[in-house]
C-alpha positions as CSV (number, residue, x, y, z in Angstrom):
1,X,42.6,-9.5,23.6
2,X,41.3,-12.8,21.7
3,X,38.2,-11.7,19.8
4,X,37.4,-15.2,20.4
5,X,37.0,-15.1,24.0
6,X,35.2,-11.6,24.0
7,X,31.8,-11.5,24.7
8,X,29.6,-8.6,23.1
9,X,26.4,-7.6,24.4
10,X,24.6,-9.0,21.8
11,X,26.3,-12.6,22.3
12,X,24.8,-12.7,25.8
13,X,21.4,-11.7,24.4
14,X,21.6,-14.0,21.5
15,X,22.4,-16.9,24.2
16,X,19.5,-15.7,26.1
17,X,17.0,-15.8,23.7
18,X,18.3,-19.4,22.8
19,X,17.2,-20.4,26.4
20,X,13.8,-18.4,26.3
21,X,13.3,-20.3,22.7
22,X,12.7,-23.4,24.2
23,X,10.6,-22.3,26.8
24,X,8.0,-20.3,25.4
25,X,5.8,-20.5,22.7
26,X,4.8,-17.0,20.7
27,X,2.7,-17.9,18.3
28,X,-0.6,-18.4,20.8
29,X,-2.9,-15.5,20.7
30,X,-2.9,-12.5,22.5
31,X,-6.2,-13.5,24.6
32,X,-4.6,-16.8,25.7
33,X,-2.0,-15.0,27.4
34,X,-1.7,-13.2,30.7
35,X,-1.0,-9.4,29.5
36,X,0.9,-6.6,31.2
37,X,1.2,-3.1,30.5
38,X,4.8,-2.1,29.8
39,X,5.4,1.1,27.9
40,X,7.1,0.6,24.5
41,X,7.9,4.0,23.2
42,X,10.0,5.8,25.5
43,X,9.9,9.0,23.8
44,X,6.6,9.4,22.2
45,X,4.0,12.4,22.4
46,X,1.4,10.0,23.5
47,X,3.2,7.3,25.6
48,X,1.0,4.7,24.0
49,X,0.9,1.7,26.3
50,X,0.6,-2.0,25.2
51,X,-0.1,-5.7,26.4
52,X,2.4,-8.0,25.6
53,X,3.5,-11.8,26.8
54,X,6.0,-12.2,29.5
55,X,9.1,-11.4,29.3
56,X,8.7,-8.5,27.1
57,X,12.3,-8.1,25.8
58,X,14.7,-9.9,24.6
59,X,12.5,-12.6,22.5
60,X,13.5,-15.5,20.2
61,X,12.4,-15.4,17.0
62,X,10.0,-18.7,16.0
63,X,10.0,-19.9,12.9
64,X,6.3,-18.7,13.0
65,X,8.1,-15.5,13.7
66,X,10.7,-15.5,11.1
67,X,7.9,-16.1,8.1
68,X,5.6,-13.1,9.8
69,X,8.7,-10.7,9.5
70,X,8.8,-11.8,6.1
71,X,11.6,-14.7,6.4
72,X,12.3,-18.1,6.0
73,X,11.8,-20.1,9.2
74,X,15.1,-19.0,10.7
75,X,16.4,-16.5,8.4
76,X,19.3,-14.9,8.8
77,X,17.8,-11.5,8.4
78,X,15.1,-12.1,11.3
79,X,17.9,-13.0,13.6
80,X,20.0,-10.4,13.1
81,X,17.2,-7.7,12.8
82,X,17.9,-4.2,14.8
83,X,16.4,-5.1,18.1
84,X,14.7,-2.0,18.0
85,X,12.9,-2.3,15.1
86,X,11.9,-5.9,16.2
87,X,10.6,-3.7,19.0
88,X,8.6,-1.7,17.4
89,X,7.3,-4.6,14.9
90,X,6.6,-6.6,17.9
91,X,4.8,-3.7,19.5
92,X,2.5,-2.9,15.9
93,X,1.2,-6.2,16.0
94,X,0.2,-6.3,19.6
95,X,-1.0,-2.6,19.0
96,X,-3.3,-4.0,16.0
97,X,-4.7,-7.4,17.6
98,X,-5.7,-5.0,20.3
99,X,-7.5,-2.7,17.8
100,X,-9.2,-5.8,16.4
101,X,-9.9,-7.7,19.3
102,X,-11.7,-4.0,20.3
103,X,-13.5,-3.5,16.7
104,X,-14.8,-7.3,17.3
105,X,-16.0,-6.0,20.6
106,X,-17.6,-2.6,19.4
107,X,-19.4,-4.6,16.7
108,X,-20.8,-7.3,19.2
109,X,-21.6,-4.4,21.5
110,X,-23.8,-2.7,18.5
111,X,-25.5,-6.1,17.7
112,X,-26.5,-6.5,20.6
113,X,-27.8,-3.3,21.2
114,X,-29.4,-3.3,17.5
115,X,-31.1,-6.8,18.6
116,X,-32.6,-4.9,22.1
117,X,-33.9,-2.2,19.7
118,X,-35.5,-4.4,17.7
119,X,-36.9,-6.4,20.5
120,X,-38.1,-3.2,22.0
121,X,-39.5,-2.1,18.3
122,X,-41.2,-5.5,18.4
123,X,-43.2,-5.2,22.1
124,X,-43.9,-1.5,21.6
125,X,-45.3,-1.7,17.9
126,X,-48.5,-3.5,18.6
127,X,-49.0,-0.5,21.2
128,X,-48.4,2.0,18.9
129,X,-51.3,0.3,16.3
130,X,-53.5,0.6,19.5
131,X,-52.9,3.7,20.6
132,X,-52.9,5.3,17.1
133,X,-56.3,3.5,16.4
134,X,-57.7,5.1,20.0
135,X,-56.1,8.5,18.6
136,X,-57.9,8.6,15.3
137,X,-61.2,7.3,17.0
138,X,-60.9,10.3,19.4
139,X,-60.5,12.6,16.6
140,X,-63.3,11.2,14.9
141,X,-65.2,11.5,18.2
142,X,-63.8,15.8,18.8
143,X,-65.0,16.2,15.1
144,X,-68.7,14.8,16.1
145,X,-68.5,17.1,19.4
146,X,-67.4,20.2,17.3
147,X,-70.2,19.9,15.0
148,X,-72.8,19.6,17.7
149,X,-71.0,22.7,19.4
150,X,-71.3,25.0,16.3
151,X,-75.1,23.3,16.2
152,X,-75.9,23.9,19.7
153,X,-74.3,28.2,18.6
154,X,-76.3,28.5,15.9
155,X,-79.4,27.4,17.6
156,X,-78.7,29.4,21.1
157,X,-78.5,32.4,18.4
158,X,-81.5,31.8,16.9
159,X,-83.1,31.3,20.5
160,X,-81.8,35.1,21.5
161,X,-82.9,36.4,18.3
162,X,-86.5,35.1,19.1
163,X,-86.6,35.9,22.4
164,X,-85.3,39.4,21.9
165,X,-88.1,39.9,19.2
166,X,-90.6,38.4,21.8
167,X,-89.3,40.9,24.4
168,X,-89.4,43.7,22.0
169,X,-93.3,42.7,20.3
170,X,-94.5,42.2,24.8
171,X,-93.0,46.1,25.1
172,X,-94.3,47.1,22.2
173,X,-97.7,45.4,23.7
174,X,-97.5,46.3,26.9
175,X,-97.1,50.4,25.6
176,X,-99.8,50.0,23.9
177,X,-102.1,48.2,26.2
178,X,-100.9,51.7,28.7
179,X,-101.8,53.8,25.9
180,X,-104.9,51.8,25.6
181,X,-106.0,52.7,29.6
182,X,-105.1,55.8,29.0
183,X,-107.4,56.6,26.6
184,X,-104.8,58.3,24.0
């Protein structure tokens, strides 16, 4: 056979990605496009998923691509890269947009919530002066009422102690007045 007229596997895809080349553009960002979950490791434990641009697999390589991988705008060394380590390179950096495109949204989500806080902090706090205020005046006030209670005890004691002497002195009165009649 002609070596010439043979046509390897990765011939075809090379002419295919010269066709997709011109048709798509890969540098826009990852929220600009329309995603769809593909699985891109076959074998691993966790069968990460990813979203990636349309057609997945087999993808030019950009000269925007070419200096990312570390190139020249169309090196050599981009083109001819193992496919699947272009793969897995291609999958890594959709893998971290997603992680930051997911930090950007956890911090938002913890602003916001810090702001509500704060707004919340900011109605409840003139409450909390007023109700703190009506606490230590109510304290003040069960102070006042404890003192007149241990008043009040004291004199009720003092009021039994006399009246129990006053019961004793009308018995001791009231004997003697007997005795008295009796003519003892």
């Amino acid at each position: 056979m002609d070596p010439k007229n043979e046509t390897s596997p990765n011939a075809a895809d090379n002419q295919m990605l010269n066709s997709n080349a011109e048709n798509e553009d890969l540098t826009l960002p990852l929220e600009s496009i329309q995603p769809r979950r593909v699985s891109l490791h076959k074998r691993s434990a966790s069968d990460s998923l990813a979203f990636v641009k349309e057609p997945y697999w087999p993808a030019p390589i950009s000269s925007a691509q070419g200096r990312l991988l570390g190139g020249a705008a169309g090196s050599s060394s981009a083109s001819h890269m193992d496919p699947k380590k272009l793969k897995r390179l291609i999958a890594n950096r959709a893998s971290a947009q997603k992680s930051r495109l997911r930090r950007v949204e956890y911090v938002d989500k913890l602003e916001k919530k810090a702001e509500f806080l704060e707004a919340t902090v900011s109605l409840v706090s003139p409450r909390v002066t007023s109700e703190r205020k009506k606490r230590m005046m109510l304290l003040k006030e069960n102070a006042e009422l404890k003192q007149k209670i241990e008043f009040y005890d004291k004199l009720l004691e003092k009021q039994d102690a006399e009246y129990k002497a006053l019961k004793e002195e009308r018995d001791l009165l009231s004997f003697t007045n007997l005795l008295i009649q009796e003519g003892i």
